[in-house]
FIKETOR-25741 format. One line per field, with one value per atom (N, C-alpha, C): x, z negated, y negated; residue in three letters; atom name; chain. Coordinates in nm, 2 decimals. Layout:
<sites>
px (X,...) $
pz (Z,...) $
py (Y,...) $
resn (ala,...) $
name (CA,...) $
chain (A,...) $
</sites>
This chain:
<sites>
px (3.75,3.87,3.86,3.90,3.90,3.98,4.00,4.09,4.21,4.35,4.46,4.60,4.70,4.80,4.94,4.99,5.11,5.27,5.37,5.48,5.53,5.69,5.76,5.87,5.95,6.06,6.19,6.32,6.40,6.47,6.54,6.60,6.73,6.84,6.98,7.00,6.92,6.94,6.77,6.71,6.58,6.55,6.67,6.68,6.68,6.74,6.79,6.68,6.63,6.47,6.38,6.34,6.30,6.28,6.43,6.47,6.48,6.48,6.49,6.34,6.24,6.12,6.01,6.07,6.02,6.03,6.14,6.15,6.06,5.96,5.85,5.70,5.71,5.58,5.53,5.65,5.64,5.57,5.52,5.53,5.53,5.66,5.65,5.44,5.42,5.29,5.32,5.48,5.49,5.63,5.72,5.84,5.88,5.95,6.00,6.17,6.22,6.38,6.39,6.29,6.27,6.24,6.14,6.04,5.94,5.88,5.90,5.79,5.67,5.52,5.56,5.56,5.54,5.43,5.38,5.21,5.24,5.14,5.17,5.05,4.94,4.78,4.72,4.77,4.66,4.77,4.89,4.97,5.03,5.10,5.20,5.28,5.41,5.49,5.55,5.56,5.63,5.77,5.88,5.98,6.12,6.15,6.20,6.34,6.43,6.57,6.61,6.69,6.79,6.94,7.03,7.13,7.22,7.25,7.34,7.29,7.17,7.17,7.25,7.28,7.36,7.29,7.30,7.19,7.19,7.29,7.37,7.31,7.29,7.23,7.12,7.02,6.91,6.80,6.70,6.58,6.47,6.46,6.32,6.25,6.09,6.07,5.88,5.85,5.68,5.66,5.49,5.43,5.33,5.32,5.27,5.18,5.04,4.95,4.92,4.94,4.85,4.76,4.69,4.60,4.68,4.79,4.84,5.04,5.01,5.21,5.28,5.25,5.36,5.32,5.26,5.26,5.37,5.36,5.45,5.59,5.60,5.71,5.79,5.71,5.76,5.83,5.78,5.78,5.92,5.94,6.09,6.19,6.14,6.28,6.28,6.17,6.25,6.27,6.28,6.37,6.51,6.53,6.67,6.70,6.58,6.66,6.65,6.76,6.82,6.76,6.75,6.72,6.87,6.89,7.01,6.98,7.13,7.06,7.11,7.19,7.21,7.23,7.28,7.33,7.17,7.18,7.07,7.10,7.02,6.85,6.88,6.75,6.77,6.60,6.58,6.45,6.48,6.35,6.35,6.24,6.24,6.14,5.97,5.83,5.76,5.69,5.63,5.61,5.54,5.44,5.41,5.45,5.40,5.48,5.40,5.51,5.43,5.26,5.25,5.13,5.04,5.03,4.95,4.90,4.97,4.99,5.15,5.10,5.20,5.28,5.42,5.48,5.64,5.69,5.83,5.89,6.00,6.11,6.12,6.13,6.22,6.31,6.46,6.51,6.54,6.53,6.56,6.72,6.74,6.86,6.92,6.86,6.85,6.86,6.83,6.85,6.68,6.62,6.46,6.36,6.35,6.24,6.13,6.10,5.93,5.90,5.80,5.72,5.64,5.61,5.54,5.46,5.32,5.23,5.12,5.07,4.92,4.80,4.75,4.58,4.52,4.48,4.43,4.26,4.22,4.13,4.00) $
pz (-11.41,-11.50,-11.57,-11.66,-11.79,-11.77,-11.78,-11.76,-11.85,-11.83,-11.92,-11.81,-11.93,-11.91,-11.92,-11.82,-11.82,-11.82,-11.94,-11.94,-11.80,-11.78,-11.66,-11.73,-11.75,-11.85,-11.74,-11.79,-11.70,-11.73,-11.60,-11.56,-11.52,-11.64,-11.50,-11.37,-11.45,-11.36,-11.35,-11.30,-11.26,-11.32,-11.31,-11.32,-11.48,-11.52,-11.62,-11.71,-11.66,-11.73,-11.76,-11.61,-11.62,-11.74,-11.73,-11.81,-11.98,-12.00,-12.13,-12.13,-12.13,-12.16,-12.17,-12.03,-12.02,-12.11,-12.23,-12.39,-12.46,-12.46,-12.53,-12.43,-12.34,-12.31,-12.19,-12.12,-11.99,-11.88,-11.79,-11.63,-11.56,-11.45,-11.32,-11.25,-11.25,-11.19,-11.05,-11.01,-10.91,-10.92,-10.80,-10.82,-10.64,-10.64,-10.49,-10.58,-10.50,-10.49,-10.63,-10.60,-10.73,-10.74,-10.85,-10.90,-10.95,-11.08,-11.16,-11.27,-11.25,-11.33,-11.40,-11.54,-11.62,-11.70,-11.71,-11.79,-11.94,-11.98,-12.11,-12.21,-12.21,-12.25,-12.23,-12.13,-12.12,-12.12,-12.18,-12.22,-12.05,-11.99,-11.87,-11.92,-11.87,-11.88,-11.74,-11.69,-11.54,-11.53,-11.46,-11.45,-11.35,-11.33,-11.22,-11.23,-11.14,-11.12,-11.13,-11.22,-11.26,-11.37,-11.19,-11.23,-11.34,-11.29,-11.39,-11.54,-11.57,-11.70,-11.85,-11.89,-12.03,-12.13,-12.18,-12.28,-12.40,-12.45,-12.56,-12.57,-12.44,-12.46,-12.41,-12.37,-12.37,-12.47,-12.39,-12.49,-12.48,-12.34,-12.34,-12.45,-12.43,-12.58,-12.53,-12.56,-12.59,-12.64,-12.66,-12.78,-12.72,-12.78,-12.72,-12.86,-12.86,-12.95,-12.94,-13.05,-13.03,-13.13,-13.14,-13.24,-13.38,-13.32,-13.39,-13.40,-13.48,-13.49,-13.52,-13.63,-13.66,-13.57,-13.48,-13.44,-13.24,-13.23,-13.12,-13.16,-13.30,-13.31,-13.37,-13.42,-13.44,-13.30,-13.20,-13.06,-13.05,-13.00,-12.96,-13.06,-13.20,-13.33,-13.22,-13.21,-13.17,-13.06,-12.98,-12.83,-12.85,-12.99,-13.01,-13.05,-13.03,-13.08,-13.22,-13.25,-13.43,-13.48,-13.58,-13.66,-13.75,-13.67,-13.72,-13.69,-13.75,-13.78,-13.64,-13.57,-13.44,-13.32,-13.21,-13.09,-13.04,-12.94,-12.86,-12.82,-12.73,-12.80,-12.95,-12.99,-13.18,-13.20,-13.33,-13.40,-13.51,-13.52,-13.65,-13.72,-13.87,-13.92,-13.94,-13.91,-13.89,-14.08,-14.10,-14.21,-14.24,-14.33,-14.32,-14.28,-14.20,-14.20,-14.26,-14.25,-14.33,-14.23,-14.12,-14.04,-14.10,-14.16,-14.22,-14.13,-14.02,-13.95,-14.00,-13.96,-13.94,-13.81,-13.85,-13.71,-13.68,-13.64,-13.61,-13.45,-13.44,-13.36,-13.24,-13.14,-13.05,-12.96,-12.93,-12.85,-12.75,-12.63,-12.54,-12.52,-12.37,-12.32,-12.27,-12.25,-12.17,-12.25,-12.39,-12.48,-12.54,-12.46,-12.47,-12.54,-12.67,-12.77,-12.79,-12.80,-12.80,-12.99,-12.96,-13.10,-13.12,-13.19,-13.20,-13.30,-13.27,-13.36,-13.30,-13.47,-13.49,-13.47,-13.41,-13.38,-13.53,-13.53,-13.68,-13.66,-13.79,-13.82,-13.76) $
py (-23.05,-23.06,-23.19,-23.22,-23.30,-23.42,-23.54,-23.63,-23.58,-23.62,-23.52,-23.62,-23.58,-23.66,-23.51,-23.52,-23.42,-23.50,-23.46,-23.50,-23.48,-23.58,-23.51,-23.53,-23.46,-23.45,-23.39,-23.39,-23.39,-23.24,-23.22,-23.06,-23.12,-23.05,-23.05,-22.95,-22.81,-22.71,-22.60,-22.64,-22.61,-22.43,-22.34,-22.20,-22.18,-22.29,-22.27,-22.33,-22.42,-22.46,-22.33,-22.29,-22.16,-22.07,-22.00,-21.94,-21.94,-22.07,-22.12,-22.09,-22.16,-22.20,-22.05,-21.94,-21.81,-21.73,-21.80,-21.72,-21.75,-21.82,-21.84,-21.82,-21.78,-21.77,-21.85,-21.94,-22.02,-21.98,-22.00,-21.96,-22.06,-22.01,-22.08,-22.11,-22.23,-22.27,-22.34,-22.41,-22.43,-22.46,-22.52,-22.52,-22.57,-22.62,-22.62,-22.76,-22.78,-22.83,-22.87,-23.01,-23.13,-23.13,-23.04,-23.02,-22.90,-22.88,-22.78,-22.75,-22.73,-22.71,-22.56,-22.54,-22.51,-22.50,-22.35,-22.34,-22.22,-22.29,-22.16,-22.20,-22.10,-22.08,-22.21,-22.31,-22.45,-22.54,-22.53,-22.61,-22.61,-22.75,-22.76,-22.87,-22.85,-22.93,-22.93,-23.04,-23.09,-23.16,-23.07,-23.13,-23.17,-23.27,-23.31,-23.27,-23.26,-23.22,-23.34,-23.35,-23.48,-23.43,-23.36,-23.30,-23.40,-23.54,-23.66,-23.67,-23.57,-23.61,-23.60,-23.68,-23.64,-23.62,-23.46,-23.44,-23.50,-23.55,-23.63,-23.78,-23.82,-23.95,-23.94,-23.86,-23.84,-23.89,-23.96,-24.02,-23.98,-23.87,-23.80,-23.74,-23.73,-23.67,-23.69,-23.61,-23.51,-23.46,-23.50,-23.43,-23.29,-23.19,-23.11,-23.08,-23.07,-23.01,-22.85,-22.82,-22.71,-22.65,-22.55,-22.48,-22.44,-22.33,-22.30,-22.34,-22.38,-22.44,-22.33,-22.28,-22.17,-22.10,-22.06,-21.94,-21.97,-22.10,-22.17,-22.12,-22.23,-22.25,-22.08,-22.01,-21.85,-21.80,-21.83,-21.76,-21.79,-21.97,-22.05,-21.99,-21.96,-21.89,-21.75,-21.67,-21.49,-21.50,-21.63,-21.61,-21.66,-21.69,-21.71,-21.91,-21.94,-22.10,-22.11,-22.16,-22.18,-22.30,-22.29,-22.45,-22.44,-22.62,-22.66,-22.84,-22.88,-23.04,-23.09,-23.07,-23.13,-22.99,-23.08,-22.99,-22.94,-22.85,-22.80,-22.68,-22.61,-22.61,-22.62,-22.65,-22.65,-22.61,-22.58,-22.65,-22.67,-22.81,-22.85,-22.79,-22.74,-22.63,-22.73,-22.66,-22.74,-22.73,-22.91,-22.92,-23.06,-23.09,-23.20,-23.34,-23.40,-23.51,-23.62,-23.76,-23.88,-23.99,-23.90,-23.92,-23.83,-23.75,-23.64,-23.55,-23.50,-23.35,-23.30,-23.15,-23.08,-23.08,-23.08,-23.07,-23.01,-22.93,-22.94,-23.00,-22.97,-22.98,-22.88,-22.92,-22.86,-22.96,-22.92,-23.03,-22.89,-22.91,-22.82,-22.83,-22.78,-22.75,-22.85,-22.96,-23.08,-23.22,-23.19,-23.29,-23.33,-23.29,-23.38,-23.31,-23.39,-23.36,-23.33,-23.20,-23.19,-23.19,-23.31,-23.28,-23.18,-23.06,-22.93,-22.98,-22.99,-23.09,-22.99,-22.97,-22.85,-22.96,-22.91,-22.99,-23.00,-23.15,-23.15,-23.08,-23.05,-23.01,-23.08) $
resn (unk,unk,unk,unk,unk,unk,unk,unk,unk,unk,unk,unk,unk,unk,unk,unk,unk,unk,unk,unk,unk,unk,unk,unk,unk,unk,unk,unk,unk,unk,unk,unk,unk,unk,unk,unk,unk,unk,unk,unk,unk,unk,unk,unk,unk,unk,unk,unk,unk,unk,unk,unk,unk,unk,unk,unk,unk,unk,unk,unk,unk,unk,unk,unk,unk,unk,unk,unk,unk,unk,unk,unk,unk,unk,unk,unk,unk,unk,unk,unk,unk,unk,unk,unk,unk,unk,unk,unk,unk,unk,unk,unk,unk,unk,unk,unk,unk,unk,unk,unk,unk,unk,unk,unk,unk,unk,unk,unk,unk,unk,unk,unk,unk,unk,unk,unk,unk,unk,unk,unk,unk,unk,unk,unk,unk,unk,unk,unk,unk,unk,unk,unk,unk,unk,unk,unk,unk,unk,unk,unk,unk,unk,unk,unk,unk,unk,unk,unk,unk,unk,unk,unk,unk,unk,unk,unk,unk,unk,unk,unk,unk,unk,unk,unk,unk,unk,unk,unk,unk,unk,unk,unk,unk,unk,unk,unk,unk,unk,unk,unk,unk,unk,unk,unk,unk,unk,unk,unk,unk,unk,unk,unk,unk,unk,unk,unk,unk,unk,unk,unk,unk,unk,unk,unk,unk,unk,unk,unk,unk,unk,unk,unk,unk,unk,unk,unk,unk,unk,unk,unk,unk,unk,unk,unk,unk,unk,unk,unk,unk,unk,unk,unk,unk,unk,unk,unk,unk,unk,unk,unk,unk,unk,unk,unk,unk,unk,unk,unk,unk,unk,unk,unk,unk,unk,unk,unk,unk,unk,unk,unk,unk,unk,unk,unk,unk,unk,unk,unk,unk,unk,unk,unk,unk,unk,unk,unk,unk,unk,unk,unk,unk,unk,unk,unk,unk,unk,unk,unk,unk,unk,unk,unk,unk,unk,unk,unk,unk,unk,unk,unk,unk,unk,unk,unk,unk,unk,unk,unk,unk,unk,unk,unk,unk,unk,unk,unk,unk,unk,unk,unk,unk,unk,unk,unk,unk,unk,unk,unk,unk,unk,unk,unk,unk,unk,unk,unk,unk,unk,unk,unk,unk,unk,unk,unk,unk,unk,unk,unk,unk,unk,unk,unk,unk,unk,unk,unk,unk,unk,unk,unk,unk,unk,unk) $
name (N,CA,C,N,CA,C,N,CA,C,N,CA,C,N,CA,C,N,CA,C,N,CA,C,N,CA,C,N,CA,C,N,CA,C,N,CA,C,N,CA,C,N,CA,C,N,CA,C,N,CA,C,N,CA,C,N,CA,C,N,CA,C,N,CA,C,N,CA,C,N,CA,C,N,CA,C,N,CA,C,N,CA,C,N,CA,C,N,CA,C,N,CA,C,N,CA,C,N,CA,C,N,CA,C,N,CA,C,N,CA,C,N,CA,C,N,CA,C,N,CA,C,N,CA,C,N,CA,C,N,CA,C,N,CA,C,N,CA,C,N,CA,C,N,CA,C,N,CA,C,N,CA,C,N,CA,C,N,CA,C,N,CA,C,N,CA,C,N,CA,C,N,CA,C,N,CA,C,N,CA,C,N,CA,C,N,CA,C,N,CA,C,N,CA,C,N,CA,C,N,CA,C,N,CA,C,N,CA,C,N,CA,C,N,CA,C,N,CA,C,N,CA,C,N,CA,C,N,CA,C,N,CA,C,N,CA,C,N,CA,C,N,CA,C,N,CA,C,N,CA,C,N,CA,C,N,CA,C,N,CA,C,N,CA,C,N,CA,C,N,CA,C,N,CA,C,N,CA,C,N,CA,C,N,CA,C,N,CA,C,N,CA,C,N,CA,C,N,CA,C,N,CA,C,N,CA,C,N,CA,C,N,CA,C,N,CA,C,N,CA,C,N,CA,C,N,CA,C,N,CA,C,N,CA,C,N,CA,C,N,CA,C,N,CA,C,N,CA,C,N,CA,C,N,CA,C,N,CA,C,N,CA,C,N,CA,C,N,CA,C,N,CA,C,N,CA,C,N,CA,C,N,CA,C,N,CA,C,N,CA,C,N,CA,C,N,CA,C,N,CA,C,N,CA,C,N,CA,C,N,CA,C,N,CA,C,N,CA,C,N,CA,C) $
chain (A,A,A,A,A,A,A,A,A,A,A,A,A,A,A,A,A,A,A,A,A,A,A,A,A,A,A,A,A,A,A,A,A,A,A,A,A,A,A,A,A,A,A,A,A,A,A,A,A,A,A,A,A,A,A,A,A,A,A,A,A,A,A,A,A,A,A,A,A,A,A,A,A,A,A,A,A,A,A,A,A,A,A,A,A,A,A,A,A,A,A,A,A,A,A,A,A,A,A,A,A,A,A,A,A,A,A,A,A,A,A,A,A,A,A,A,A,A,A,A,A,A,A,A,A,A,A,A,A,A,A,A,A,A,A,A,A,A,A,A,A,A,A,A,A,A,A,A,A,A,A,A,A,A,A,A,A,A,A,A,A,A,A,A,A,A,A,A,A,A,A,A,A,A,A,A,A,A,A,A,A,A,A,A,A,A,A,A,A,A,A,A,A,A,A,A,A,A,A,A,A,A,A,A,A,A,A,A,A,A,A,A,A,A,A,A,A,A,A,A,A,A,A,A,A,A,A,A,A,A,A,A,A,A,A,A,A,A,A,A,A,A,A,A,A,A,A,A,A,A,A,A,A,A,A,A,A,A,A,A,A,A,A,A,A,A,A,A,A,A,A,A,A,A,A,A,A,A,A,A,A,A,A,A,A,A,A,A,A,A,A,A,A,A,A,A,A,A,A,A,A,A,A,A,A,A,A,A,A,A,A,A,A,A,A,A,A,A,A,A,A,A,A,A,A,A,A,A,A,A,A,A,A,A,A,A,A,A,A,A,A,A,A,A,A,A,A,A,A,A,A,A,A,A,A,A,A,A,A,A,A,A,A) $
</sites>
């Protein structure tokens, strides 16, 4: 396996992580009380139970690459997350940015921001 670095981002309610994330293509990879591996084509995201969190003041936030952007960020729109300027879940629409990749938004259920960023060329 490859040297690699995995988020740990936070959960108020572990089920409900689940559930959100399995609208796009998630799977349970492991899970026990506190704590929460998340897989989806290569991609993991790992997350701890941290029921006190306030998603409002939340500063978590990851970047996830991938091949294809629109075709991520298509998935999170037909499981129902809206693009809107605040609140959560949300997305933000993906589009050049001033780094020179493409990228949108996702803020989950939890408050914590995934940058949706296409693998450059």
């Amino acid at each position: 396996m490859a040297d690699h670095a995995v988020p740990n981002l936070p959960s108020r309610d572990l089920d409900a992580t689940v559930a959100f994330y399995a609208g796009f293509g998630f799977e349970v990879g492991y899970r026990d009380e506190g704590w929460l591996i998340l897989d989806r084509r290569g991609l993991r995201l790992e997350f701890f139970h941290f029921p006190e969190l306030v998603p409002e003041t939340s500063s978590f936030m990851c970047s996830v690459r991938v091949d294809d952007v629109d075709e991520l960020y298509g998935e999170i729109s037909a499981a129902g997350v809206t693009t809107r300027p605040i609140g959560f879940p949300r997305l933000v629409p993906v589009r050049m940015q001033s780094w020179g990749q493409r990228a949108g938004f996702l803020v989950d259920i939890d408050g914590t921001q995934l940058h949706l960023i296409e693998n450059g060329a």
